[in-house]
N, C-alpha and C positions, 0 to 999 in steps of 0.2 A: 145772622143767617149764614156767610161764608163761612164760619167759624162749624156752625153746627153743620153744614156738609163736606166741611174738608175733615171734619171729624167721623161721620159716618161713611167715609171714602177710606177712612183709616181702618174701621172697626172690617169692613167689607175683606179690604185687605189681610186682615188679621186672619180670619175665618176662611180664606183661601188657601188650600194646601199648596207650598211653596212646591215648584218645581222641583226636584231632583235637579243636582249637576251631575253631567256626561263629562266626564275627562277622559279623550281617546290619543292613547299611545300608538305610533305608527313606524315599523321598519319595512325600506327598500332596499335594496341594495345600494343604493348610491344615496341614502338620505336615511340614517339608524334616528329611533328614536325621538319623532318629531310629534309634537305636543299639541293636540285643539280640543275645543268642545264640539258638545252635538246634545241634542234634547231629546228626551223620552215621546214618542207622539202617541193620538188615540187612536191612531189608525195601521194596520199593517201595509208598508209600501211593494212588499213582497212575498215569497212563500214563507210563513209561520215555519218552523222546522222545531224550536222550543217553547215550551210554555214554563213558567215557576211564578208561583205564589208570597216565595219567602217564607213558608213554614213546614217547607220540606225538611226531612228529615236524612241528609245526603250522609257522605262519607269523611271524614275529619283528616286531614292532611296532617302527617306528622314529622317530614325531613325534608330538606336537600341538601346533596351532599356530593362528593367528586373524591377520584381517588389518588394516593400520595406513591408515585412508580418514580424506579431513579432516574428514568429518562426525563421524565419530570425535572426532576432536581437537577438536571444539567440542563436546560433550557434553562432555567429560575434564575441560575448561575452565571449564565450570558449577561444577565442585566445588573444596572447597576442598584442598590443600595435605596437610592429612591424609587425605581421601577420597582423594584421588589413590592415595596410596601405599598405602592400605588395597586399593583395585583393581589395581592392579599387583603387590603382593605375591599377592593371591589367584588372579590367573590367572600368575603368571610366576617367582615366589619355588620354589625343590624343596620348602618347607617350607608352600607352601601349597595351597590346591583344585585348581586344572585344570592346574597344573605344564605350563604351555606354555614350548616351547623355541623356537619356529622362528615367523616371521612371512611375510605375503607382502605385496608391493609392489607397483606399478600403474608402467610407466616412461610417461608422459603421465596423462592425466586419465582418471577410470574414472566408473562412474555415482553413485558417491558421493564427488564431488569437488565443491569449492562451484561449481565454473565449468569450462569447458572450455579446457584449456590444454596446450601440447606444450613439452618439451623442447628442441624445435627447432623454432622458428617464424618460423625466413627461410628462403622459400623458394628451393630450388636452392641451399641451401647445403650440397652435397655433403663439403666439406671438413669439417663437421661446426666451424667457428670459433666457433659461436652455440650451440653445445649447454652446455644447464647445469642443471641440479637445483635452481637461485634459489628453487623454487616448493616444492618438497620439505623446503626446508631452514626453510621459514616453520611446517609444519602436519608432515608425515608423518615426517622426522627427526626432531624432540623428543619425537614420539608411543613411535618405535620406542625412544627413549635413554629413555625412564621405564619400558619394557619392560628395555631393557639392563640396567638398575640393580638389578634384583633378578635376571636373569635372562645376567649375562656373556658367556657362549657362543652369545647369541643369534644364530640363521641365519637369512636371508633367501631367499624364492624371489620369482622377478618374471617377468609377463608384463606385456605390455600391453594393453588396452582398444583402443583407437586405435594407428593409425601417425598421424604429423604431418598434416595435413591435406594438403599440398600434394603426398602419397606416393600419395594416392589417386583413383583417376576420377573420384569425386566432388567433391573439395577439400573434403569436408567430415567434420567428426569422426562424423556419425551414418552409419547404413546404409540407414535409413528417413524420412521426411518426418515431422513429426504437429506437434500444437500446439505443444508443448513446446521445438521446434528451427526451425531460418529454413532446411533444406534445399529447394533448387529442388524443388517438387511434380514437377517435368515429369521430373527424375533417380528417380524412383519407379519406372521400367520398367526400368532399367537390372541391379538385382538379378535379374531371369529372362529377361529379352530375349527374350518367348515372347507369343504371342495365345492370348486364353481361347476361348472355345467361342462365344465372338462378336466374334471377332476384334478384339478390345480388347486393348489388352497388358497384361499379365499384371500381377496390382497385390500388393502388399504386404496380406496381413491383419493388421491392428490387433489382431484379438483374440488372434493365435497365442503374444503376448509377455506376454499378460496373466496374473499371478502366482497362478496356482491350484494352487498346493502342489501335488498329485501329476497333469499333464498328460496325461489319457488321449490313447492313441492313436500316433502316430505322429509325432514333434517334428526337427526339422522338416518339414509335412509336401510342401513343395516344396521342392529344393533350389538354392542362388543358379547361375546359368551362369555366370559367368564371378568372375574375382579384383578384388573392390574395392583392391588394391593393386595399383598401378603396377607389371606384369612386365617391367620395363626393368633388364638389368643393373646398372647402373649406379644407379638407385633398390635395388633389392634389397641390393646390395655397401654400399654407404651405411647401408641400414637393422638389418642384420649390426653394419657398427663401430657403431651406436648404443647398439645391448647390450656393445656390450664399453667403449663410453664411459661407460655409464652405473654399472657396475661398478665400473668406476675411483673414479668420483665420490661413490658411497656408502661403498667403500673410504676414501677419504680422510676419511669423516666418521667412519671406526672401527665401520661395520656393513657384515659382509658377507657378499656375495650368493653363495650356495652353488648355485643354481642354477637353470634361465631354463626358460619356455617360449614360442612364438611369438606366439601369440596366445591371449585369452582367450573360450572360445563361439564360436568360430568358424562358427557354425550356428545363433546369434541374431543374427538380426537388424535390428537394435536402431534405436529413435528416439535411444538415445542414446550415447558414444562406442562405436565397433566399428569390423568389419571383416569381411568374406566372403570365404572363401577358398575355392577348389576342393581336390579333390586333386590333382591335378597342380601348382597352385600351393603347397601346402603341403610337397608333395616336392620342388619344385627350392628352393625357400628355405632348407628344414632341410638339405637332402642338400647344396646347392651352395654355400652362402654362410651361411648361421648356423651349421654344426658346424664345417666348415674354421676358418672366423673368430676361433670359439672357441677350437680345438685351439690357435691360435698365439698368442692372445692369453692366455687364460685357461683353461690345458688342465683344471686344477683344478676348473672351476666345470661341475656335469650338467648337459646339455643333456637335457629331455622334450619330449615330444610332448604337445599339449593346451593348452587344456584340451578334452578331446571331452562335449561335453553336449546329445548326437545318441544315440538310439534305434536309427538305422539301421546295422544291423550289417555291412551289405555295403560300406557306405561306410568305417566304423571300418575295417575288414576290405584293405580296398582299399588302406589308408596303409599300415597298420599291416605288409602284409606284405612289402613294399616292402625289401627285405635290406641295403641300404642304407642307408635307416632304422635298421634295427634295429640294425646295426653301429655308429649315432651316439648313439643315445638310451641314458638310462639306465632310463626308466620313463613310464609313462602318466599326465597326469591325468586324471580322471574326476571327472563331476561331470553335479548333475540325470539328465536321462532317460537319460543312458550309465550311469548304475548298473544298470538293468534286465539290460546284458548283463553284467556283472564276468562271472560264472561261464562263459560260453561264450569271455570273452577271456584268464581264467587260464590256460584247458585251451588255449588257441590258442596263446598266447605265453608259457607257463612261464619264460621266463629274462628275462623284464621284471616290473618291479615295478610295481606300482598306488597311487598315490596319491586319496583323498580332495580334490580342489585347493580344494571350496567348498560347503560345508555350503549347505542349501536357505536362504531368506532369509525366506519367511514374507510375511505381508500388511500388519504393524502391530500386529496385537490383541496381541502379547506374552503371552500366556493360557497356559492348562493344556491346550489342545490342542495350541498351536505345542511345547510340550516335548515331550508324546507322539510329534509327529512327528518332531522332530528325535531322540530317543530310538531311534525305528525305524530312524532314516539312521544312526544310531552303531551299531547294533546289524547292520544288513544290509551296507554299508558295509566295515565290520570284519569281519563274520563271511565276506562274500564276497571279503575277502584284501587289502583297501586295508591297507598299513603306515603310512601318514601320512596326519593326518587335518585341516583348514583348515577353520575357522570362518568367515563373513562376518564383518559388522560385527558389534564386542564390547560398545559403546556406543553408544547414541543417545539423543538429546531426544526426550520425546514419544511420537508414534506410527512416528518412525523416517523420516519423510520426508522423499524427496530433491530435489534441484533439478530434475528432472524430471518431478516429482509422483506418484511411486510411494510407498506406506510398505510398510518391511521391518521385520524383528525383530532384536533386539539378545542379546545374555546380561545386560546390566546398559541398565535404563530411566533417565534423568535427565529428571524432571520439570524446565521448562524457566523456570516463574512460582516456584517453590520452594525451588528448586535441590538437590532430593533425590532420593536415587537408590534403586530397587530392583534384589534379584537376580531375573531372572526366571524363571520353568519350566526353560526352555532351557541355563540356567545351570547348573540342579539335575542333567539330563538328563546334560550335561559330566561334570559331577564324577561322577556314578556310574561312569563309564569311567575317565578319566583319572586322577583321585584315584590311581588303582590300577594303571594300566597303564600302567609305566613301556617305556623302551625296552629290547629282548629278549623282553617277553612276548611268550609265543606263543599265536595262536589256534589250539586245536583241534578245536573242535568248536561247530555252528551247528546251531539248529533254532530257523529263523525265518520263509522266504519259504512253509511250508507252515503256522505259526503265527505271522502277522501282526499278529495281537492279543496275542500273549502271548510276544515272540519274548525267546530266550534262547540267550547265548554263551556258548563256555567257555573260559578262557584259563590257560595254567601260566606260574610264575613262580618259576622257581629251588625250593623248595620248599611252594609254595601253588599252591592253585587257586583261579583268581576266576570266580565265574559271576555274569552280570547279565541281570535277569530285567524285563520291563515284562507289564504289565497296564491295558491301553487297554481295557477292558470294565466294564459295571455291577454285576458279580456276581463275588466271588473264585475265584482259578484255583489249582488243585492240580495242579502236574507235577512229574516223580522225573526225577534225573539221577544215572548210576549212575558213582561214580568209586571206582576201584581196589575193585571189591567194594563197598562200601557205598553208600545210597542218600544223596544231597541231594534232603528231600520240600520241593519250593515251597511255599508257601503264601506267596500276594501276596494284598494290600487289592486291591479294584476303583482304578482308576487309579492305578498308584502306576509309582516308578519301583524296583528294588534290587537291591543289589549282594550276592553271599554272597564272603566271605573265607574260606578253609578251611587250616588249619596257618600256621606259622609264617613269618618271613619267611625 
């Protein structure tokens, strides 16, 4: 009789759907990364804000990635030999934290380069004879090969910063005059060719570039008149084979370039390298001489549009609808105040894809607020449909400062008298995403831009569900997210960052 009820105790058991495991990842500031369970229940302990079923039909994740600058390579260079590869295992290795696949490049010099320098620096030398990577192959190739080593299949995207100097009205790599650069002051009006409201012509504001994390308003809020690149066929046809010279040339060092956009911020206006483009000059470049150029040369390699980090939707809007365009490109980047629109540009352009091209860069402080925000951008970013997602810089000394006297934020600090390094906020922020969201996941579910503070994604992954949750507030938050029937009840520490893992792999 014992026998036949510890047996039908068995069968009972069998026929009971096993619980789900909850694995919850948890960052504070003073405690990264700390490990517990928790269980799915049938009840919501709080406001419902998601619902998923698991047979949603979300958005497939396709990169993370971060970018290879020389200042970079001089932080990297502080450490020694085993830090090195302890850092590049940890962002680059599958077996370890940010599991970065893909990198981006800079074809000339960008704002964290040590000095301003082009690939082609004889001028009118159309034939392209003098073009060469000499500069890349000292600082940004050995960068991306200590990335290769743990990371094989590494991909490259490239824009440029600048066109060559001698490409542009101004002959000079800035777009703006300021301390920092020897641009002719009297080339200052040239960006709006317009008189002010006292018939002054129209100047450059200083402060519109200045680094305040979230930019209220309207960015940019005049836009340039005319193309700081030379609309000269024959400059254009030129600057076309450059991207497809320069491909070659990283090609031949054994990393390659998967895929280009024209220019980078086309809509800063920068004291330091850039470029101004209209629309009309952006549509005869891409549509007439950078997709053809491509097609023949390297039909393999996407051609995007971007990066756009403009607010102004009518202007995005303007490119973007342009059907021959659309018929070149494979996808958008976006980045800074073009995040604001992702959702009006998904519903607009369904059959283009969105990329992340450049995570926000921050001020210097490195802190437990630069993480939150960057946490937000991973979280809003992602949940409003970007598949690939690009880090700035991933190291720096210090407070991150560049030769043009800005400091930005890094994932990894290199004290520069000591020569030691930490992981910073922004590091931790990373890994709660990526750690877990490999390529294929799908997002399904966002409830973030109406919970800012406390914003949470849901993503499926073959048979898991990852949700990751922030709490930028002084007091702990309680929200339910309801999947397939049962409740996931949040409970987050005030400022923290966390990830929940639900079943198995």
């Amino acid at each position: 009789m014992k026998k036949i009820l510890l047996w039908a105790i068995g069968a009972l058991c069998a026929m009971t759907p096993k619980a789900q495991p909850v694995t919850v990842y948890t960052t504070t500031e003073n405690h990264t990364w700390q490990q517990s369970k928790a269980t799915l229940s049938n009840k919501a302990e709080s406001k419902e804000i998601a619902t998923v079923d698991g047979t949603e039909q979300g958005i497939p994740f396709r990169a993370w990635g971060t970018t290879f600058n020389e200042l970079d390579w001089d932080a990297f260079n502080l450490l020694s030999r085993n830090e090195q590869d302890e850092v590049m295992y940890n962002l680059f290795s599958p077996e370890g934290d940010l599991k970065f696949t893909h990198g981006r490049v800079s074809m000339n010099a960008n704002d964290y380069a040590r000095s301003w320098y082009s690939c082609s620096d004889v001028p009118g030398d159309f034939e392209l004879r003098y073009f060469n990577i000499e500069r890349d192959k000292q600082n940004i190739i050995p960068l991306a090969r200590a990335a290769q080593k743990y990371c094989p299949s590494l991909q490259l995207f490239m824009s440029p910063w600048s066109p060559p100097a001698w490409m542009k009205i101004n002959h000079d790599y800035p777009v703006s005059p300021n301390q920092y650069n020897k641009m002719d002051q009297r080339q200052a009006y040239l960006l709006y060719m317009q008189k002010d409201a006292n018939g002054q012509d129209a100047q450059y504001d200083a402060d519109e570039m200045k680094l305040l994390g979230d930019r209220n308003g309207v960015f940019p809020r005049r836009l340039a008149t005319q193309d700081f690149f030379i609309q000269d066929p024959r400059y254009l046809q030129c600057y076309a084979e450059m991207f497809c010279k320069f491909i070659d040339l990283y090609a031949q060092q054994g990393l390659p370039i998967t895929k280009v956009m024209y220019q980078n911020e086309a809509y800063s206006y920068t004291p330091y390298p850039g470029c101004a483009w209209t629309a009309e000059g952006t549509l005869r470049f891409n549509n007439e001489y950078l997709a053809p150029t491509l097609a023949k040369h390297h039909p393999n390699v996407e051609l995007w549009i971007g990066t756009f980090n403009t607010n102004r939707l009518d202007y995005v809007e303007k490119i973007l609808d342009d059907k021959t365009l659309q018929a070149n490109i494979k996808g958008v980047g976006t980045q800074w105040e073009c995040r604001n629109n992702l959702p009006q540009l998904r519903q607009r352009y369904p059959n283009l894809r969105f990329m992340q091209s450049e995570s926000e860069c921050g001020n210097g402080a490195m802190d437990w607020a630069a993480g939150e925000h960057t946490f937000l951008l991973l979280s809003d970013n992602l949940g409003c449909g970007c598949d690939e997602y690009y880090n700035w810089n991933f190291i720096l000394q210090d407070n991150g400062t560049s030769t043009w006297g800005w400091t930005q934020n890094a994932l990894i600090q290199v004290d520069s008298k000591t020569r030691t390094m930490r992981y910073t906020p922004e590091y931790y922020a990373y890994k709660h995403f990526s750690h877990f969201i490999s390529p294929g996941t799908e997002m399904i579910a966002y409830a973030g831009r109406e919970y800012s503070h406390t914003p949470i994604v849901v993503f499926k992954q073959q048979k898991r569900i990852i949700v990751t949750a922030g709490n930028f507030t002084d007091t702990s938050s309680q929200l339910s997210v309801k999947i397939k029937g049962k409740y996931l009840n949040i409970h987050t520490k005030p400022h923290s960052f966390n990830t929940y893992v639900i079943g198995g792999k």
